[in-house]
N, C-alpha and C positions, 0 to 999 in steps of 0.2 A: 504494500500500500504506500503510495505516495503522498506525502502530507508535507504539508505548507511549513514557512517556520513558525505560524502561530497554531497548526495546529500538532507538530513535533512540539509545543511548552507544553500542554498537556501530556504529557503521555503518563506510564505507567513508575518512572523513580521520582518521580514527584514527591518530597516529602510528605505532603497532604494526604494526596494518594494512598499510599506503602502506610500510612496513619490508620485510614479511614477501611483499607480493605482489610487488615490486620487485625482489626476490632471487627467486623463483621465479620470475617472466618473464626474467629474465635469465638465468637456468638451464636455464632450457628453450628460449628463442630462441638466446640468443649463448654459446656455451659459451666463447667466447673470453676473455667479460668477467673482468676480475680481481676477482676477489671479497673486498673489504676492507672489507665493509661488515657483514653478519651474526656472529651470533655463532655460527657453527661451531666446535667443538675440528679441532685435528689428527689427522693420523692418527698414531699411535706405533706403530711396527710391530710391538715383541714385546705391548703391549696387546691389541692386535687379534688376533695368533695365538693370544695366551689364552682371548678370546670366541669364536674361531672353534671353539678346540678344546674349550670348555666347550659349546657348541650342538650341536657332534660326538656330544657322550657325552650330552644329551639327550636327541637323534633315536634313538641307538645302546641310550637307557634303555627307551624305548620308551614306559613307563606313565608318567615325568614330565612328557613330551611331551604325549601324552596326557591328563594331569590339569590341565597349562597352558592348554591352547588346546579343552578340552572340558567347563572348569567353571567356576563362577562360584567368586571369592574372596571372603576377607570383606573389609566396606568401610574395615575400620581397615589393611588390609593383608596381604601376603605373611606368616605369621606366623612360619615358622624364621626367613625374615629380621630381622624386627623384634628377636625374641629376642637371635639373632647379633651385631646391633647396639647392642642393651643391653650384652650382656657387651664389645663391644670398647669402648665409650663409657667406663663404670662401669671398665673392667682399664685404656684405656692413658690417659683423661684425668682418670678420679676421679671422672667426674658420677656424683651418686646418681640414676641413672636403671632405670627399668624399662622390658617392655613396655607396661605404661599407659603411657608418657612418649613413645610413637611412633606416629606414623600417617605409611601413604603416601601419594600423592596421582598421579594423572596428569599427570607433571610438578610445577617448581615452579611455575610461571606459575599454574595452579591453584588450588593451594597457597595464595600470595597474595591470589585475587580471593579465596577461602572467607574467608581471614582476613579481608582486610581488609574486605568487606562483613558478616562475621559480628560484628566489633570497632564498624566504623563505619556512619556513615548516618544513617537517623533513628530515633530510639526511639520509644517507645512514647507519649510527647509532642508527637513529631513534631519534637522539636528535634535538628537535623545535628551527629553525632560525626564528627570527624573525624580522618585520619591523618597526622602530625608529620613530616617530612622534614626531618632538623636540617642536612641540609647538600646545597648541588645546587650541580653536575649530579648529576644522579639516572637511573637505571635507566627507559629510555622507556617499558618494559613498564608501570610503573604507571602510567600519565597517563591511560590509558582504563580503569584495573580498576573504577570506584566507579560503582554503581549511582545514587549521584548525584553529579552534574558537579561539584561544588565539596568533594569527598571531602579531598582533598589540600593539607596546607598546607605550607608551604616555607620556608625558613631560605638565604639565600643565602651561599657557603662565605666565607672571608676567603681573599683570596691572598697564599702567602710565594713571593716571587722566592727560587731558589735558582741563583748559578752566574750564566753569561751566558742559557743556552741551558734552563732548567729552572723548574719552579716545584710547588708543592703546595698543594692545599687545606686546609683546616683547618676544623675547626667554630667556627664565631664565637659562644660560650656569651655573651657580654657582650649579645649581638643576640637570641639563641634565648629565645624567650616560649612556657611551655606554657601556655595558657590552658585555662580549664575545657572546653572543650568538645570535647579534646583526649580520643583513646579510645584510643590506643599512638603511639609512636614507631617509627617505622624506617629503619635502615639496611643498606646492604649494603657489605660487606666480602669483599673487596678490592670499591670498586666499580666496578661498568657505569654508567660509561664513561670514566671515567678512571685505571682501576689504581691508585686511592689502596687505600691499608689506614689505617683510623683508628688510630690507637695505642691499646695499652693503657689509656694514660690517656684518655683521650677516649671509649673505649669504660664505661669504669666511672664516667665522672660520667654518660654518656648513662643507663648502668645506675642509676644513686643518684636520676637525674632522675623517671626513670620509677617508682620503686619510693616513692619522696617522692608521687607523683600518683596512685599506687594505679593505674598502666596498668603494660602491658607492654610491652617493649624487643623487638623482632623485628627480629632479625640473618639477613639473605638471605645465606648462607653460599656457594651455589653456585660458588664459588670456591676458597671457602676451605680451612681446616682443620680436621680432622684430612687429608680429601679431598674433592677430587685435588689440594688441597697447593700451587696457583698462587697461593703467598706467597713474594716472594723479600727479604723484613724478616722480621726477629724479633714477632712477633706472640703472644701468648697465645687460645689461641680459651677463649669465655665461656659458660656456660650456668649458670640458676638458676632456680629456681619462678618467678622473674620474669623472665625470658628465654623468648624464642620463637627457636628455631634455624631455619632451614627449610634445608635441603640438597638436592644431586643428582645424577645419577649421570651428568649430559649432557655435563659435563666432565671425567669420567673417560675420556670418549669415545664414549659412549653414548645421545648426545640424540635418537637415532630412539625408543627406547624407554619415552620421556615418563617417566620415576619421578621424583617428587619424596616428600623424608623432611620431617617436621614432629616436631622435639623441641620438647616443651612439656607444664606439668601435666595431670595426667588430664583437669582439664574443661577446660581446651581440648580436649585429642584426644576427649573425647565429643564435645563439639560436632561436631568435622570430621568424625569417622565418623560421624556423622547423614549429616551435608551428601553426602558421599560417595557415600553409600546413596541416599541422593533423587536425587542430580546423577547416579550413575554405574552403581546398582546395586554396584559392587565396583569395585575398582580392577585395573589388569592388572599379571599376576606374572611376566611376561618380562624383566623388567629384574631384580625382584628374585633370581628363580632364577638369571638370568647367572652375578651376581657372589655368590651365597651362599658359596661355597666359597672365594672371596678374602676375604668377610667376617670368617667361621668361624676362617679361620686367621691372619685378622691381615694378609694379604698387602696388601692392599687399600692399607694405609698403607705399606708398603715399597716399592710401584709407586708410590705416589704421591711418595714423598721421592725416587727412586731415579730413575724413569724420566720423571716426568708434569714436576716443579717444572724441572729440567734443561734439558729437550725447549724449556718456554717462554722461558726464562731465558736461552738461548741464543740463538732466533730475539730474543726484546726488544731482547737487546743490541745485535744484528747490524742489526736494525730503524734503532733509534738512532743508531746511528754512521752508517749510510745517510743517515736525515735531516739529520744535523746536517752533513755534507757537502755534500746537493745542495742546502738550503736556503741555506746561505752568505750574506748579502750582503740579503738581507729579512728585515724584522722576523720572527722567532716564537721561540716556548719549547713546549715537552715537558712534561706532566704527569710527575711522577718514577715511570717505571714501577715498581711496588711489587708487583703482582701480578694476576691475571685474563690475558684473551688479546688486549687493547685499548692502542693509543697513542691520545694526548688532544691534541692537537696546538691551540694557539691564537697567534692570528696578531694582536697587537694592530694596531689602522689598519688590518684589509682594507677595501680600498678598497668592495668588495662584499659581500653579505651571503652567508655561507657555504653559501647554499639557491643561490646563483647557482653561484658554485665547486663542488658537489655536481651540478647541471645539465651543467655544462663540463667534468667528469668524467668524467659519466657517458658523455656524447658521443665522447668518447676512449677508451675501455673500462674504464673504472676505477671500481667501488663504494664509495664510503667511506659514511658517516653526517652528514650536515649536525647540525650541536651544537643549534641551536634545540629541537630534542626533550626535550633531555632535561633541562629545569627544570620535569617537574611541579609545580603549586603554587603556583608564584613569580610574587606578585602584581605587584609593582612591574617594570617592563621594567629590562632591565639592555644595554647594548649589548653586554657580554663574551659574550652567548649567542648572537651572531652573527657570532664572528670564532672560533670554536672547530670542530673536528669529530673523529670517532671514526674511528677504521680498527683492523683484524684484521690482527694479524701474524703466524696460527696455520699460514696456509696453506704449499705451495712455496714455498722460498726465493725459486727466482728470478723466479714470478711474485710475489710479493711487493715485490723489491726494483726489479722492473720498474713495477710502480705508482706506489710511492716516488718513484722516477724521474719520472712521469707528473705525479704530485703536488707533487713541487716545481715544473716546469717550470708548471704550470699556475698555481700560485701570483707565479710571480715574473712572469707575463706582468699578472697581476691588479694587483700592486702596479705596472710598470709603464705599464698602460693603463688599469686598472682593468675 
């Protein structure tokens, strides 16, 4: 088969990819495996009866059902929802926003690739815009969005030791070079894959950076705040004509559903509802119909402070104390869980590259994330991207804490034998 060079960036060693198919074989052959590797939400049980009983009164409505899953929508979105979401935006954070300021998207994943190949690539010169990564590890989803391979450029983080057993990343601004050719910045907050939250501060020079270079600052929210509120720091969340928010409803607990939110100025959201309309015909309204009536009434944010931040906050901790026990006695430190549904675990000196220990895992029943992924961009090799990796603390407890288990033992045989 002959294929394009956009459509050879797709293909099969895509990290996303080799992520996504690797969790579904495993899903489907071993149900046994511990799954600490995807980015599933948990189940929150009064959540779930709420979407149950909001799908209840759909079926029960008879014509919403009907209007859902028998018409096309428009491509900018679900529109009571969009509205709904203006007003809670604009009443509980003060953004002057409208429904021009929203578009949905099928998922955020989505969301991203429109962006950021609508942002970057090559112009009409044929010279390569590209998109800023001011701090990695980064989110693995982007390393394959860019219709051209060299899309992505990267800022490697600065590390602060904190503690015996703990550490943070940091944006290293002394390092960070936006050069011309530079068409947005972005970050995610809290991020994938290591549960940082930037600070306010660091979020508003990123913001002054970008607005200094005439691009835009696009914050991957899907974590974050207002919702589902997986921040457990003081954080202010940021939007302005020169901000791009993107949000979603997948960690509210809802990621069958693919909805991704894009706040941003009108032409941005023209642009996407083009794209939208081309790529999708419409986007789908079952995610936003779920939760309209959580929207509408505000509730949306009181689940999320009340029930969703809690629910994480509780298993992170429980997580940590586990590892910092059965790790004992071999080098490692703890990304300072900050927020999201991810520990960042990095092992300075493994004897082994953490694609080996991710193998020798796997073989035991255990899924975590090998860290090598997720330095989109980052030109220079760095050895730290191969003594780190990613795991989900979202799942059962005690299969959870059984992995853990798995995971240290796996580890200390590595720095033993190597």
């Amino acid at each position: 088969m002959n294929l394009s060079r956009f459509g050879r960036s797709f293909g099969p060693d895509a990290g996303i990819v080799q992520l996504m198919d690797d969790l579904g074989q495993a899903a489907a052959v071993n149900r046994d495996m511990l799954m600490l590797g995807g980015g599933n939400p948990g189940h929150i049980a009064p959540l779930q009866q709420r979407f149950r009983s909001r799908m209840q009164q759909m079926l029960d409505e008879g014509e919403t059902f009907d209007r859902l899953v028998g018409e096309y929508g428009s491509p900018q979105g679900h529109p009571q929802f969009i509205e709904a979401l203006a007003r809670l935006l604009a009443g509980h954070l003060g953004w002057p926003v409208t429904a021009r300021n929203i578009a949905l998207t099928n998922g955020s994943q989505s969301a991203s690739f429109m962006l950021f190949n609508m942002l970057g690539g090559r112009d009409e010169n044929a010279r390569l815009r590209r998109i800023l990564l001011p701090l990695t590890p980064e989110y693995i989803g982007y390393a394959d969005q860019g219709a051209d391979a060299e899309l992505f450029v990267s800022s490697r983080a600065r590390i602060e030791l904190q503690g015996e057993t703990r550490f943070k990343y940091r944006v290293d601004f002394d390092a960070l070079r936006v050069d011309d050719d530079v068409a947005a910045i972005c970050v995610s907050r809290p991020t994938n894959p290591t549960g940082n939250v930037l600070t306010d501060q660091e979020i508003g020079s990123l913001r002054e950076l970008a607005a200094a270079h005439r691009i835009p600052l696009i914050i991957d929210n899907a974590y974050g705040l207002p919702f589902p509120g997986i921040v457990f720091v003081d954080a202010a969340p940021l939007w302005d004509e020169h901000v791009i928010v993107c949000m979603s409803l997948s960690k509210l607990g809802l990621p069958g559903v693919r909805t991704g939110i894009v706040i941003a100025s009108p032409q941005y959201i023209r642009a996407l509802t083009g794209m939208n309309a081309i790529m999708n015909l419409s986007t789908g309204g079952f995610g936003p119909e779920l939760v309209l009536d959580l929207v509408q009434s505000g509730d949306i944010l009181r689940l999320s402070r009340d029930l969703v931040r809690p629910f994480y906050e509780r298993k992170a901790r429980a997580a940590v104390a586990r590892l910092e026990h059965d790790l004992a006695g071999v080098p490692f430190r703890i990304h300072q869980p900050e927020g999201a549904i991810f520990l960042w675990l990095w092992f300075p000196g493994l004897p082994i590259c953490c694609q080996m220990l991710y193998e020798r895992l796997k073989a035991r029943g255990v899924l975590i994330i090998p860290g090598q992924h997720f330095f989109p961009g980052l030109a220079q090799e760095w050895p730290h991207r191969h003594e780190c990796i990613r795991l989900n603390y979202s799942q059962d407890d005690a299969r959870v804490h059984k992995g853990l288990g798995i995971i240290a033992d796996e580890v200390k045989k590595a720095f033993a034998h190597g």
